[in-house]
N, C-alpha and C positions, 0 to 999 in steps of 0.2 A: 437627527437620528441618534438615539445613543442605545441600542441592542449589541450584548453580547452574542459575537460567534463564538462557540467553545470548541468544536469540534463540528467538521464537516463530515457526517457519519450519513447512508443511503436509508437510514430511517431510523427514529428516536434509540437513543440506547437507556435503559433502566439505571439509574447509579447505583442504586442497592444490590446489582447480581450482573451486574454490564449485559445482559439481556437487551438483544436488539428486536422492536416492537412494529410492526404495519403501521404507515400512516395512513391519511389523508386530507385533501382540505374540500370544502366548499363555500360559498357563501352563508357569511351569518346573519343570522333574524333580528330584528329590532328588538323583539320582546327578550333574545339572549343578552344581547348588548348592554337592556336597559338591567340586568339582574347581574351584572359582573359586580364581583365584590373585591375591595383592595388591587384593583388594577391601578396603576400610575396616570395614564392617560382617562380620560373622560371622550372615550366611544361612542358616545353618545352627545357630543359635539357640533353645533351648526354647520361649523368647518370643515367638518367629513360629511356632508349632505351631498357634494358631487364627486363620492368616492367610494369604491367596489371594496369591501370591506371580508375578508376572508378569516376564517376559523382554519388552526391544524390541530386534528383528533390525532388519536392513535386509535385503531382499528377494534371495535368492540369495547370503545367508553367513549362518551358523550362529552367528556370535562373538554374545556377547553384548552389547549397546552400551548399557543399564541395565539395573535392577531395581525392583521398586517392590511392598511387601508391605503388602497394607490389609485390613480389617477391614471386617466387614459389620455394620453394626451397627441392627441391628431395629430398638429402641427410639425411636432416633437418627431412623430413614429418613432415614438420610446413609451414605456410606462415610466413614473414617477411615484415611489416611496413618499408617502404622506410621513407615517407612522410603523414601524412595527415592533410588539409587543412580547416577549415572552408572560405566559402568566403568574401569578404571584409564587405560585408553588415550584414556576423553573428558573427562579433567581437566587444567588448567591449561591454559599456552601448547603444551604440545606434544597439544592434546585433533585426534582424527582428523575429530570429526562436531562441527558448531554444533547442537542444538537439541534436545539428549537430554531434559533437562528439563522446559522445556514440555512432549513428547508422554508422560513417566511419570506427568501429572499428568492429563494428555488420557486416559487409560488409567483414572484412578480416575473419572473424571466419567463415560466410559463406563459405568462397571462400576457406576456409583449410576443412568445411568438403565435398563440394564437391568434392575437390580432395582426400581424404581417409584421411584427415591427424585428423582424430578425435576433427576439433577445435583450433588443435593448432597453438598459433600466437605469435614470439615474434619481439621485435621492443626496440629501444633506445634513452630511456629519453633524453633532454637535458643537466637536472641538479639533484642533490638530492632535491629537491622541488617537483621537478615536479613526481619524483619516488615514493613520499607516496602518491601524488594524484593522479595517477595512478591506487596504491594499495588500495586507498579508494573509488573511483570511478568505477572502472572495475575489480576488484579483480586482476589486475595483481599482479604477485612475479617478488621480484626483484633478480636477477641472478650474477648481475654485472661480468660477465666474456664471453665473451672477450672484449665487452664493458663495460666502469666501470660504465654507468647507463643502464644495460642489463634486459630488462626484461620479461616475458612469459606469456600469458594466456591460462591455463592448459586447460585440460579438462571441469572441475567444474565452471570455470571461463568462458567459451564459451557456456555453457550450460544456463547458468545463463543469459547470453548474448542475447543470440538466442532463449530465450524464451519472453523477454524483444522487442526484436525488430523478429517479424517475417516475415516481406517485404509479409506479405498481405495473408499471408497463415494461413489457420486455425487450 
């Protein structure tokens, strides 16, 4: 996993006028997947064939503004972060929206508690870098096992989440 959090904001903020924007996510179609241009990841991967694959809009435009592909994993009662993406146009200094990140990861804690799993989400760093930002950004803990930058957001940590980003519910 290597996605910047920038800012954990309760819905996109504009860079050009800090303007804060409506999201939303749902599931994306194949046929959008297969027409993503200049993404880092390849979407359209064998790999992600047993993975619920989600889009975050902003409210009245269709662009896509991330992606974020997880795994349901029974066993576990957790979800599991495959991938997720900011899209090309909300990377680096010339990024159009602050706070793609936080709400890709708001989207998997959603999607664990509606399957019963109380929140829980874990997923694997890139690097030891990326694992204290994590932990200062999302309160993730870091597990490191069975991957060596392995890490979980509990309960407290989804909560905190989901309170942060509520996709429009009061």
């Amino acid at each position: 996993m290597n996605i910047e959090i920038d800012q954990l904001t309760p819905c996109l903020e504009y860079v050009k006028d800090s303007k804060i924007v409506e999201t939303s996510f749902s599931a994306v179609s194949k046929a959008e997947l297969m027409n993503l241009n200049r993404w880092f990841f390849k979407w359209t991967d064998s790999d992600l064939t047993n993975c619920e694959i989600y889009k975050l809009t902003v409210n009245d435009d269709e662009r896509i503004q991330g992606l974020i592909a997880i795994q349901v994993m029974q066993r576990d009662k957790a979800v599991y972060v495959k991938i997720a993406e900011s899209a090309p146009h909300n990377k680096h200094d010339a990024k159009e929206y602050i706070g793609v990140g936080g709400h890709l990861f708001a989207i998997a804690v959603q999607r664990s508690y509606e399957l019963g799993f109380d929140g829980f989400v874990y997923f694997d760093a890139k690097n030891i870098s990326l694992v204290s930002h994590y932990a200062r950004s999302l309160g993730a803990i870091f597990i490191g096992h069975p991957h060596p930058y392995r890490m979980i957001i509990d309960e407290e940590a989804a909560r905190k989440l989901i309170q942060i980003y509520n996709f429009g519910r009061d």
